[in-house]
KOLBA-911949 format. One record per atom (N, C-alpha, C): x, y, z. Coordinates in steps of 0.2 Angstrom, whole numbers, padded with zeros to 4 digits, always signed. Atoms other than C-alpha are relative to their C-alpha. Example, Ala and Ser with C-alpha at 12.3 -4.5 7.8 and 13.67 -1.06 7.14 Angstrom:
BEGIN
+0004-0006+0000;+0062-0022+0039;+0004+0006+0000;-0004-0006-0001;+0068-0005+0036;-0004+0005+0003;
***
This chain:
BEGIN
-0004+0000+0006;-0072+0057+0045;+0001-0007-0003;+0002+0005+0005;-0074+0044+0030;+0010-0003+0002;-0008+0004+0002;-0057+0033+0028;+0003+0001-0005;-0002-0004+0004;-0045+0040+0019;+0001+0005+0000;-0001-0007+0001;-0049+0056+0021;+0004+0002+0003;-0008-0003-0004;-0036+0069+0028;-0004+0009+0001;+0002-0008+0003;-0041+0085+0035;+0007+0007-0001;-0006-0006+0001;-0033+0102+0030;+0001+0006+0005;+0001-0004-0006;-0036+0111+0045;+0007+0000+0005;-0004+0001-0003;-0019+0114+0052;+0000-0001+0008;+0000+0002-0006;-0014+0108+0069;+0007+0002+0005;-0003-0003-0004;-0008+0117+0083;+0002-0005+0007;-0004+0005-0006;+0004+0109+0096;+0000+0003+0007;+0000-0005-0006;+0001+0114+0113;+0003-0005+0006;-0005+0003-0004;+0011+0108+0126;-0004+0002+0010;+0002-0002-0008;+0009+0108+0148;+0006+0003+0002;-0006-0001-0002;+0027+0113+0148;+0001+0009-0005;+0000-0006+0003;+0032+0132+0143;+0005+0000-0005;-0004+0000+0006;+0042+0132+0126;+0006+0006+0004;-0004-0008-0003;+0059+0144+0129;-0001+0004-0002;+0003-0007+0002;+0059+0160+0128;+0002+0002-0006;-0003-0001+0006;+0060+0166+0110;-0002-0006-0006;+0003+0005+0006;+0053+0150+0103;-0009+0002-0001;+0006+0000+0002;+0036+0149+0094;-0003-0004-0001;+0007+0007+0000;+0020+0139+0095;+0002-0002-0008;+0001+0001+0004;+0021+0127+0080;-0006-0002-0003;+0008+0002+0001;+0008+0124+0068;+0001-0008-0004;+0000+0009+0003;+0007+0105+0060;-0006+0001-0008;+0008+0004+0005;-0002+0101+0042;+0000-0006-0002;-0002+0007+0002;-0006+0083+0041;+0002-0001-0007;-0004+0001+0008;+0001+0074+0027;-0003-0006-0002;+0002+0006+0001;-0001+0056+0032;-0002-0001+0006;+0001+0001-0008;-0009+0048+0047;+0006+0000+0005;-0005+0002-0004;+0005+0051+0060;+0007+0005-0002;-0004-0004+0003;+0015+0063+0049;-0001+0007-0003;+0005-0007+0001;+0013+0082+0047;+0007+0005-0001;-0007-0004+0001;+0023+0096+0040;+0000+0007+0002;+0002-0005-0008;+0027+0112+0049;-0001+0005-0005;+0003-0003+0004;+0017+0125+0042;+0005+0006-0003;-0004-0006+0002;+0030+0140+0043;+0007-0002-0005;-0007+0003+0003;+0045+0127+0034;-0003-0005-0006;+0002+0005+0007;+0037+0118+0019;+0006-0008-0001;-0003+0006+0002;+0054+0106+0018;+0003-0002+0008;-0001+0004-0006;+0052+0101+0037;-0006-0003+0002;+0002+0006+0001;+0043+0086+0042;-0002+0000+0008;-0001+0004-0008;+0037+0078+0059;-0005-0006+0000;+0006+0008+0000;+0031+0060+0062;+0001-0002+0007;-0001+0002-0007;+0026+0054+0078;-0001-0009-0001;-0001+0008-0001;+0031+0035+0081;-0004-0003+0005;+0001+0002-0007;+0021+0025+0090;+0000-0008+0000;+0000+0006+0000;+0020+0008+0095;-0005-0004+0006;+0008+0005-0005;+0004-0003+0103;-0005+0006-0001;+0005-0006-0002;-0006+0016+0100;+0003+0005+0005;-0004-0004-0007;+0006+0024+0111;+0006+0005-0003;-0007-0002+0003;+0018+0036+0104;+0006+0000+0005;-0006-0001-0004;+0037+0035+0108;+0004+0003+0000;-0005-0004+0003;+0046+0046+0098;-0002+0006-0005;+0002-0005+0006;+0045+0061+0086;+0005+0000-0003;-0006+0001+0004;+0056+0060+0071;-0003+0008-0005;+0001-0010+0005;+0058+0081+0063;+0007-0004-0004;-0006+0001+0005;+0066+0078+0045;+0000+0007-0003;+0000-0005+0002;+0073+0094+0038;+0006-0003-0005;-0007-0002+0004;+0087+0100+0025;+0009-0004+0004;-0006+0000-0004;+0100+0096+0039;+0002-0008+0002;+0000+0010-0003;+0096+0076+0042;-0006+0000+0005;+0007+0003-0005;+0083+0067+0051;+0001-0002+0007;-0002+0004-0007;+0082+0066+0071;-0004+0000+0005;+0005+0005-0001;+0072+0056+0082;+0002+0001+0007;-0002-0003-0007;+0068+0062+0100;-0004-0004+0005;+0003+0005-0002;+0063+0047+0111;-0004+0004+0007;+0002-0003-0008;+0048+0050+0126;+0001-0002+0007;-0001+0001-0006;+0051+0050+0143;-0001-0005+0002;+0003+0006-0004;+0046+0036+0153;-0001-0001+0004;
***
């Protein structure tokens, strides 16, 4: 992939842990490096924080405010 580029190929989140019952697999379209919007909500957002190459956190912005779910340790 050249620099710059961005692809449109949406991206599916897949987890080791089982989502609850009743929730749905999301789909992600990038936006920016690191920042991608959920395919089924056009005015929700999700960016993954990282720091040294390492993510720490995922910040989802919606309609409702922005909030920021720090990773385990």
């Amino acid at each position: 992939m050249r620099r710059g580029s961005t692809r449109s190929q949406p991206v599916e989140v897949h987890s080791t842990r089982q989502p609850a019952p009743g929730t749905p697999r999301v789909q992600l379209e990038p936006r920016k490096p690191g920042k991608f919007r959920v395919t089924q909500f056009s005015d929700n957002l999700v960016e993954f924080v990282t720091e040294s190459g390492r993510v720490v956190a995922m910040k989802q912005s919606d309609p409702s405010g922005e909030y920021r779910f720090e990773r385990k340790k």
